[in-house]
N, C-alpha and C positions, 0 to 999 in steps of 0.2 A: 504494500500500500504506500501511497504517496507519502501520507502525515496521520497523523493519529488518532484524527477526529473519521478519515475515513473508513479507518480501521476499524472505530469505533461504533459506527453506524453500521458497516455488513456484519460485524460480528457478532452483534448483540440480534441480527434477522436470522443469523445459522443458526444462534441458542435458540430463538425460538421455534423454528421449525425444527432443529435438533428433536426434540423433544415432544412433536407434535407429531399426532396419531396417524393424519396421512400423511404426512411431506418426512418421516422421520427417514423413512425408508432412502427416499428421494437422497438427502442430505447424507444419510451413510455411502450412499454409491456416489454421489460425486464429490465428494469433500468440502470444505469450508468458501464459500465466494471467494473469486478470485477477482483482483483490480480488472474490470475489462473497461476503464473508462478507453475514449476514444485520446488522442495524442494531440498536440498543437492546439492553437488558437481555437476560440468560439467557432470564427467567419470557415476556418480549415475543417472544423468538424462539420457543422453543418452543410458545406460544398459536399461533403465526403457521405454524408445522409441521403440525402439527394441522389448523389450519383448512384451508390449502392438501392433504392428503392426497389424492387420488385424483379432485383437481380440476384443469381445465383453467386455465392462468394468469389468463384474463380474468375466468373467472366466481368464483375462488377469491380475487383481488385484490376482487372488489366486494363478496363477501361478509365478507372480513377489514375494508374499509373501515367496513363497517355495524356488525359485532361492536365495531370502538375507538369507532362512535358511542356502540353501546348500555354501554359501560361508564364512559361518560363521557370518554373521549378520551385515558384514562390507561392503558395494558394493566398491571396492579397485579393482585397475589393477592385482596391484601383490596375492589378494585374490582369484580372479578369475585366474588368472592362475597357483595358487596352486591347483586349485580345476580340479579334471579328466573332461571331455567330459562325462563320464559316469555319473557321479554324476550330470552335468547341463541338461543332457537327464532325467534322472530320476525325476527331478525338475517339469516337465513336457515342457521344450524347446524343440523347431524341431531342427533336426539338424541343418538346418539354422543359425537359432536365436545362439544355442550356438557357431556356429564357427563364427560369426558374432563378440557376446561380446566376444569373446577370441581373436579375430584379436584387435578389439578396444583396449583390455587389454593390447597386445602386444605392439601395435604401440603407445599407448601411454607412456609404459616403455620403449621404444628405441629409445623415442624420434623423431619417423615420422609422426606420429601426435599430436604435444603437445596440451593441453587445455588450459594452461596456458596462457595467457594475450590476448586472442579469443576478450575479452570486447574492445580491441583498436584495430580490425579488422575490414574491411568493412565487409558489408553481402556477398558480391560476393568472399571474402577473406575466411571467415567461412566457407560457401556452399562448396568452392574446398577444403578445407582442412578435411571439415567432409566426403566428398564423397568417398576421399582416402580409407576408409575403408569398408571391404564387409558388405552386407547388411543397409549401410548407402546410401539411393539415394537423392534425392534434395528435396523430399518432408518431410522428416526425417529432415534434416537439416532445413528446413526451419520452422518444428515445434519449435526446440531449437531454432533458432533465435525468432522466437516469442514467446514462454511462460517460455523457459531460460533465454537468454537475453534480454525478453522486447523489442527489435527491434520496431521503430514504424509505418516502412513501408516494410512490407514483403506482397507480395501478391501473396499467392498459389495457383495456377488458375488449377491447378493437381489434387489438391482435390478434392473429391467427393462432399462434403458438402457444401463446400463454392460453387461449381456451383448448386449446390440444392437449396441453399439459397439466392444466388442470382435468381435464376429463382422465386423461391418464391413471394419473394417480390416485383419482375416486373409482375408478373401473366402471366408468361410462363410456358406450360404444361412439359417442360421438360430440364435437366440441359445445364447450359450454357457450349459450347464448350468452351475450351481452349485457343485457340487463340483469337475468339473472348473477351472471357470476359479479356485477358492479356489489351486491348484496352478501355475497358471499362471501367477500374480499373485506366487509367491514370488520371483523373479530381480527382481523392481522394488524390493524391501524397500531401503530405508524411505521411498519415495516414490512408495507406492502409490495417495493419495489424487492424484496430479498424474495418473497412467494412469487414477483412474476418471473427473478433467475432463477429457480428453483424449477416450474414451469417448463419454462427451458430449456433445461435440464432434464425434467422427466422424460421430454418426447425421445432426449440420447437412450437413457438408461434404463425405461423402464419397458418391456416390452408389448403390444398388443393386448388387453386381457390379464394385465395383471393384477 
């Protein structure tokens, strides 16, 4: 872990699913949370959110690797918006993706959505501030609140994975709706982001039917 308070925050979510009747299991077969925050800047993470969207790891890591060529090797607002539409297509980004990080680029150079001091926002602060931007929706936002800023109770009930994973681990054939699992999620409060790595986690280790 980075510093001790982050420490301090996943450890205290492994003790309690540690110790809880269905995630106990979960926690024994994958061991204690590990740092997965993302690396660099706010503007680097979120370009790199984006990019990875509704990509498979291998081909969303080759295509992120080409986008930090095409902007010069700097992920920066004002790099990216030195850099053509053409040049982020060529990259291999959808149109999408590129008008997406170039609004981000924008809006964070004029100042309508700064990143700057995000750490002393609430989460419900963050989420409307990051949404301001195209192709940023609440579940985008709510990754950055959890693997950027380490948030200790974010609960994506949107996700695919975490309803997968929670169904997993209750040996439910099929993923938890949304609303219901938003209710279900209330008894882990305030270490809700540790049950949705945990989540996660179950769809690796737990099999089919267990």
């Amino acid at each position: 872990m980075a510093d001790a308070s982050e420490g301090e925050i996943w450890s205290d979510g492994h003790r309690l699913l540690r110790e809880d009747a269905a995630f106990g299991r979960v926690v024994a077969r994958s061991g204690p949370i590990v740092d997965t925050r993302t690396r660099g800047t706010h503007f680097e993470a979120l370009a790199r959110m984006i990019v990875y969207q509704q990509l498979a790891g291998k081909a969303a890591a080759t295509i992120h690797g080409r986008f930090v060529e095409a902007v010069g090797g700097s992920v920066e607002p004002e790099a990216v918006l030195a850099t053509s539409s053409e040049v982020l297509r060529a990259a291999g980004l959808s149109r999408n993706k590129s008008r997406a990080i170039e609004d981000l680029a924008g809006r964070v150079v004029d100042g309508t959505v700064p990143l700057d001091g995000l750490e002393g926002r609430t989460d419900a602060e963050v989420v409307e501030r990051l949404t301001q931007v195209r192709g940023i929706g609440r579940w985008t936002a709510e990754m950055f609140l959890m693997f950027q800023l380490r948030r200790p109770d974010v609960w994506p009930v949107e996700d695919l994975g975490v309803r997968k994973g929670w169904s997993r681990v209750h040996g439910l054939a099929e993923p938890m709706p949304p609303v219901e699992l938003e209710e279900l999620g209330e008894p882990y409060r305030p270490w809700r982001s540790a049950v949705a790595w945990y989540c996660y986690r179950a769809v690796e280790v737990l099999p089919r039917g267990y």
